[in-house]
C-alpha positions in Angstrom: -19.1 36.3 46.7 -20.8 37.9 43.9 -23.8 36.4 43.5 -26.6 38.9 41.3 -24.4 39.9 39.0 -25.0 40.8 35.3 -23.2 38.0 33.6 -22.7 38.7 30.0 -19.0 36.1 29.4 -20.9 33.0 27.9 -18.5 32.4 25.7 -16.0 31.8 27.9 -18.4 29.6 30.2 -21.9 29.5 30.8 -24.3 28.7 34.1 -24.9 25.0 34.6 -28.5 24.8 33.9 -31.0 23.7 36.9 -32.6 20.6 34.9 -28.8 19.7 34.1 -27.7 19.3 37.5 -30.6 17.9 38.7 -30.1 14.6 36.1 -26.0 14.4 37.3 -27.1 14.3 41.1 -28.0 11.1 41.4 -25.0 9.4 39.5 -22.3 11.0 42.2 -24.2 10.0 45.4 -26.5 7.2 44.1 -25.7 5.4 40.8 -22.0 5.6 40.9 -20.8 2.2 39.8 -18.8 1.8 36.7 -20.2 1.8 33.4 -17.6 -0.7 32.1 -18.5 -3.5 34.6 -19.7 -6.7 34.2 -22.7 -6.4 37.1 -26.2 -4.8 37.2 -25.3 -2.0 39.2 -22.3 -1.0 36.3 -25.0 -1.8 33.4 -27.4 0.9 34.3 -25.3 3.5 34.9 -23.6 2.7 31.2 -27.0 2.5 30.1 -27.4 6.0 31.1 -24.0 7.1 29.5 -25.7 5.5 26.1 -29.0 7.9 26.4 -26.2 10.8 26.8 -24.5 9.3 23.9 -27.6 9.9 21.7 -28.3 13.3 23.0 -25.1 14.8 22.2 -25.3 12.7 18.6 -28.8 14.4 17.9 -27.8 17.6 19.0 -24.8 17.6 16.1 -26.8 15.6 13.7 -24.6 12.6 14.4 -25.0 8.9 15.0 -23.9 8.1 18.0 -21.5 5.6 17.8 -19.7 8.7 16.0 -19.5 10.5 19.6 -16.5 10.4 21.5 -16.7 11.7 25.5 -13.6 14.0 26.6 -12.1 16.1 29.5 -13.4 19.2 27.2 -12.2 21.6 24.4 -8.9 21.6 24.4 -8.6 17.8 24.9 -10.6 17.2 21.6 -8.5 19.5 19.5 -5.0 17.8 20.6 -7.0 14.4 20.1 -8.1 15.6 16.8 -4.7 17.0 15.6 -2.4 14.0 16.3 -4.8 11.1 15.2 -5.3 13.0 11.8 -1.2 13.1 11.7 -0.3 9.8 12.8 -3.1 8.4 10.3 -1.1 10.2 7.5 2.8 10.0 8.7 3.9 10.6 5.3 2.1 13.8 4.9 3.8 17.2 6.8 1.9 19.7 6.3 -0.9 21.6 8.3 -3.1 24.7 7.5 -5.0 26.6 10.4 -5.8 30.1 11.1 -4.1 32.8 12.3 -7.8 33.5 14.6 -7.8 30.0 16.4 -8.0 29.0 20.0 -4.7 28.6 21.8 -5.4 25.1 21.6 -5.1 24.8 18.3 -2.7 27.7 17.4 0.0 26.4 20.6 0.0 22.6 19.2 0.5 24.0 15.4 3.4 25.9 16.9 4.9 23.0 18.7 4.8 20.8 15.6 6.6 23.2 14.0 9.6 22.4 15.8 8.8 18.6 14.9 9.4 19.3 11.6 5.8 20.1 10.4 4.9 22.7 8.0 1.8 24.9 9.2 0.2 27.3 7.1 -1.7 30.3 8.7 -4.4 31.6 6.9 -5.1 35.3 7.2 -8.4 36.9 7.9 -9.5 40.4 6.4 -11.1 43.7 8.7 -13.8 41.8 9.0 -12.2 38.5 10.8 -13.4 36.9 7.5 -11.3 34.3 5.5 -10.3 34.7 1.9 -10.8 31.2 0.5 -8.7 31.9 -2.6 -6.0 32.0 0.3 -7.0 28.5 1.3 -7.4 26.7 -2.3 -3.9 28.2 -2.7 -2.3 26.7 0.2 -4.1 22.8 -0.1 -0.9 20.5 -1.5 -0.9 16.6 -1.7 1.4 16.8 1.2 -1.6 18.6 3.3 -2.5 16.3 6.4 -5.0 18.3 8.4 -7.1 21.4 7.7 -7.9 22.8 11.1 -10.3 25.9 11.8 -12.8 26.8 13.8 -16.4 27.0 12.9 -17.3 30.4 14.7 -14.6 32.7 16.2 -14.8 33.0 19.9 -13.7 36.7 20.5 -15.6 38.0 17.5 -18.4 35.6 17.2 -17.6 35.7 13.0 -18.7 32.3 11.0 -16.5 31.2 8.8 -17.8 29.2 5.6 -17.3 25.6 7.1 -19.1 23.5 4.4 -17.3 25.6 1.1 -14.1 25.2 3.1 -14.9 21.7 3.6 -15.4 21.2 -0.1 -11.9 22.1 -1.0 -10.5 20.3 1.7 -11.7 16.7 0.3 -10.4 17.6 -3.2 -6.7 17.3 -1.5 -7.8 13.9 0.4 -6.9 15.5 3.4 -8.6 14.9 7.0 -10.6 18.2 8.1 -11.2 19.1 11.7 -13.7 22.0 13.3 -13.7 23.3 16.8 -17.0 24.3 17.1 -16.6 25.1 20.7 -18.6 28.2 20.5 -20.7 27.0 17.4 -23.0 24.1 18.9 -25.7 24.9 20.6 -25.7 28.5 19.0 -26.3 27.9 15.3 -28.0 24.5 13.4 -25.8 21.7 12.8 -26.0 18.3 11.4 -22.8 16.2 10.6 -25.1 13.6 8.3 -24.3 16.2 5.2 -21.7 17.7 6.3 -18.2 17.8 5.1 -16.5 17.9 8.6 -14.5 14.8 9.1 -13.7 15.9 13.4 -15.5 18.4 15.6 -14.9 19.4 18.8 -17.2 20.9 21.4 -16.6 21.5 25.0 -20.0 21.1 27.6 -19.2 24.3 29.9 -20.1 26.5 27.2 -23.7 24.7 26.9 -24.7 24.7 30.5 -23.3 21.6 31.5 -20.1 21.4 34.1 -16.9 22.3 32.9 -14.5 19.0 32.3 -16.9 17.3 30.1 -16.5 17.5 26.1 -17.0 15.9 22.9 -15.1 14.8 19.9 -17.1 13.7 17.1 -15.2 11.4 14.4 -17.1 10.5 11.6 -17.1 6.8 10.5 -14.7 5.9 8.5 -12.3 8.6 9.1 -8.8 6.9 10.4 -8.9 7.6 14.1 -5.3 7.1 16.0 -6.3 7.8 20.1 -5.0 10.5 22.2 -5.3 8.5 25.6 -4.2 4.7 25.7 -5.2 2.7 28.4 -8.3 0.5 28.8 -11.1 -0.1 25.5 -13.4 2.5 26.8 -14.8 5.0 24.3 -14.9 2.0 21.5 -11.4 1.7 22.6 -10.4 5.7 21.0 -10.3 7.5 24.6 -9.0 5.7 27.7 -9.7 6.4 30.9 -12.9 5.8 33.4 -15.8 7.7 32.2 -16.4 10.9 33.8 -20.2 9.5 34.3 -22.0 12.4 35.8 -20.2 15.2 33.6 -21.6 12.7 30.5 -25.2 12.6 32.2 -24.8 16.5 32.6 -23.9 16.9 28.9 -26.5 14.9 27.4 -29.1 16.7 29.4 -27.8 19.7 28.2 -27.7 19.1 24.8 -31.1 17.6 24.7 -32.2 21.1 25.9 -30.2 23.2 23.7 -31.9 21.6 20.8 -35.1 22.0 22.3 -34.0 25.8 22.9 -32.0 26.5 20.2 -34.4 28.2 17.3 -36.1 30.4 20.2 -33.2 31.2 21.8 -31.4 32.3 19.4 -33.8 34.5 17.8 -33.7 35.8 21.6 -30.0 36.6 21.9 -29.8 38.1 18.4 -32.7 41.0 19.8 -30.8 41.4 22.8 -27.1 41.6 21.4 -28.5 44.1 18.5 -30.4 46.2 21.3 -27.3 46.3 23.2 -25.1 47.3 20.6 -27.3 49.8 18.4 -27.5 51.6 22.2 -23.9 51.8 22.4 -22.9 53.0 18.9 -25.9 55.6 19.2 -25.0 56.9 22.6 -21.4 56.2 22.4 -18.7 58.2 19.9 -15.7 56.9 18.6 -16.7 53.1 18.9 -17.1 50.1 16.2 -18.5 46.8 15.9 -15.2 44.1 15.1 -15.9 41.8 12.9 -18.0 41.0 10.3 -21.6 42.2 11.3 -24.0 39.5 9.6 -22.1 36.7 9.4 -21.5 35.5 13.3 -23.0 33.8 16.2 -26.3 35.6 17.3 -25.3 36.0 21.1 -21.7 37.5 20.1 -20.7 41.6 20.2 -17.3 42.4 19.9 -17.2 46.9 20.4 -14.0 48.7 20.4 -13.6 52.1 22.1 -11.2 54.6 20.5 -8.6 56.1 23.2 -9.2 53.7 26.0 -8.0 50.5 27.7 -10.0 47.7 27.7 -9.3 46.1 31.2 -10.0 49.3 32.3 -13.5 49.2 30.8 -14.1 45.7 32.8 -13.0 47.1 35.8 -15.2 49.8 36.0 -18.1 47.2 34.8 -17.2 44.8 37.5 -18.1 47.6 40.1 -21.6 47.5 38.6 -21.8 44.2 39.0 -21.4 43.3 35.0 -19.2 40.9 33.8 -17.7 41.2 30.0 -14.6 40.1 28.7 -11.8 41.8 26.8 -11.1 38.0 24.3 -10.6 34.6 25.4 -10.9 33.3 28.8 -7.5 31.3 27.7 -5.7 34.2 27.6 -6.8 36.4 30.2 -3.8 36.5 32.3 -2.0 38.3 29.7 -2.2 42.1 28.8 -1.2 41.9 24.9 -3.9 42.8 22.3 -5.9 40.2 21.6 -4.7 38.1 18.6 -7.4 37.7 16.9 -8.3 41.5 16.2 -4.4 42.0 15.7 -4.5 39.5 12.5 -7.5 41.9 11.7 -5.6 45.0 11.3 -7.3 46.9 13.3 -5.7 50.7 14.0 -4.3 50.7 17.3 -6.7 53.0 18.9 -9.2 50.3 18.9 -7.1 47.2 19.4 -6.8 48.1 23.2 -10.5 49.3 24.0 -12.2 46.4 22.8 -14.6 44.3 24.3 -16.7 41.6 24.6 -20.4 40.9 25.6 -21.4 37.3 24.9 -25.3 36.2 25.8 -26.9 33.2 26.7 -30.5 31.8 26.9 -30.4 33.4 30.5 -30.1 37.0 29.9 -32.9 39.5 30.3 -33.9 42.6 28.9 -33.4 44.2 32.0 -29.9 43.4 32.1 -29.5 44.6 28.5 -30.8 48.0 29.9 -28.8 48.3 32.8 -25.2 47.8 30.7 -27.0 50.3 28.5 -27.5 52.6 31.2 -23.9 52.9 32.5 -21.6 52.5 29.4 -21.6 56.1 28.4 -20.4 57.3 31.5 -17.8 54.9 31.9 -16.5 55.5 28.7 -16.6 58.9 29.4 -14.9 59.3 32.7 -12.2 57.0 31.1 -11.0 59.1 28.3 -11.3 62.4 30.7 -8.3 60.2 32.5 -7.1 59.0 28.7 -3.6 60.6 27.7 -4.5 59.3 24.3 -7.0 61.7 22.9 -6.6 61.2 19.4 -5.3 59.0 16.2 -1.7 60.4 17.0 -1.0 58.4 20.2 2.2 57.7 19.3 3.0 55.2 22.8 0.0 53.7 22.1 1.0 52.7 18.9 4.4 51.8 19.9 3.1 49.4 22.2 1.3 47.9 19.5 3.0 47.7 16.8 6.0 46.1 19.9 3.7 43.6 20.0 2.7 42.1 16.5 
């Protein structure tokens, strides 16, 4: 197994951090009774599952009683979804992005054929959001706003708290997945206009199969899970006690990281990429350059497949990724810089590097050090030498 390797995928998951795992050791061999129970041995491991409570509340700027422990990501956004529709059955209509995770974007799509209305808001050739779009589209009859707080493929913010603004004005229930936002950028939920946000604890340095929904008091909460009354009776099921331990430690150290590191990333990523569009022709930055997560680089490369650009990276030992984990089985362009409009000699030769508080500078130098020549050997084998790749373009255009 590959062990040294250059990992630069964070966004699609990140290393479990050392301190994390050892605070979840003890409550799978040691402390494993059950929170809910009556006796001692229960009450101090729920106890425990309070302390991660509060963690995960400070880290979002929450209180914690707000805090809602899940399976992860995609759990929260279904969660979030249906209770905001079955709190409003009278109301039909939906409004998302045409950028979101395929676990928003796939249950939009199936309550389509339920009779919903779902409006999907464009983004520009930046990945950015026209918000003229969005005032345009709010009705009385609009249920849920739904869109993500930082794009996972592109890294691009989108203006949450503006957006949030609008939403209110139409009384309807507005939900975030910040998936790829906490832990990366500042948040607090005590001013904020966000009435549901989800975040996922594999993407933090916890385990994978822990998340978070928060739910902001007072906001009409219908659960996802029935079963027994735990999670304050909104998410059945026996706690997942050391994942919860795990993601409390881990977000107790992302906020103690979190202004450091990401001054940290934002060197790195911009050291990486300057390198590349200096030594590199024919390549660009996707998305908007400013506004986005400060670990995030999305480059395309004119002429030039991107799973073959991993390929040759994964013989170095480098690990990218060519858009969302979710999707990877699948060798469309990526649907996100489709609803950009990018030409098509970029849509298939783009990439992503995603940092974490882990990387080093001497990994930065080492991607640095062979991406010219991979590029280069690959377009020597490219058919597509130029803006007149008619296949190319075919295939694209098949696919949109």
């Amino acid at each position: 197994m590959q062990k040294n390797c250059i990992y630069l995928d964070n966004n699609a998951t990140t290393k479990v951090d050392p301190e994390v795992v050892e605070a979840m050791m003890p409550y799978m061999t040691d402390f494993y009774g059950n929170p809910s129970s009556m006796h001692t041995f229960g009450g101090q491991v729920g106890k425990a599952v309070k302390q991660a409570r509060q963690q995960v509340a400070a880290l979002l700027g929450a209180d914690d009683s707000e805090i809602i422990f899940t399976s992860c990501g995609t759990e929260g956004d279904n969660a979030a979804i249906r209770a905001a529709l079955l709190a409003q059955p009278e109301k039909r209509h939906i409004i998302t992005t045409q950028v979101e995770h395929p676990a928003v974007l796939n249950v939009c799509k199936q309550l389509e054929t339920q009779g919903y209305t779902v409006t999907y808001l464009s983004v520009n050739g930046k990945g950015q959001l026209d918000l003229d779009e969005l005032e345009a589209s709010l009705t009385g009859n609009t249920a849920l706003v739904t869109i993500m707080y930082a794009n996972n493929e592109t890294g691009v913010i989108f203006p949450i708290e503006q957006i949030g603004l609008r939403v209110k004005e139409y009384g309807a229930i507005f939900h975030v997945d910040a998936v790829q936002a906490v832990g990366k950028i500042p948040l607090n939920m005590k001013t904020s206009t966000i009435d549901m946000l989800t975040m996922s604890g594999h993407k933090i340095h916890a385990p994978k199969g822990i998340g978070v929904l928060y739910v902001r008091r007072g906001v009409r909460f219908r659960p996802f899970l029935i079963g027994g009354q735990q999670e304050r009776g909104r998410r059945s099921g026996t706690e997942n006690v050391p994942g919860i331990i795990a993601l409390g430690k881990a977000a107790e150290l992302e906020l103690l990281h979190l202004e450091e590191a990401t001054k940290r990333e934002r060197r790195l990523r911009d050291r990486l990429e300057q390198a590349i569009l200096t030594q590199i022709p024919d390549c660009q930055v996707n998305g908007d350059s400013t506004q986005r997560l400060p670990n995030t680089t999305n480059i395309g490369f004119k002429y030039i497949e991107g799973e073959a650009i991993l390929l040759y990276l994964n013989q170095h030992g480098i690990c990218a990724s060519s858009g969302s984990a979710c999707s990877s089985g699948s060798l469309e362009p990526s649907h996100v810089l489709r609803a950009m409009g990018l030409p098509y000699t970029i849509l298939h030769g783009s990439i992503r590097f995603s940092l974490c508080r882990y990387t080093t500078e001497a990994e930065i130098d080492q991607v640095i050090a062979v991406m010219p020549d991979i590029i280069q050997r690959l377009r020597d084998m490219s058919p597509f030498k130029n803006d007149k790749a008619d296949w190319l373009q075919a295939q694209t255009l098949a696919h949109r």
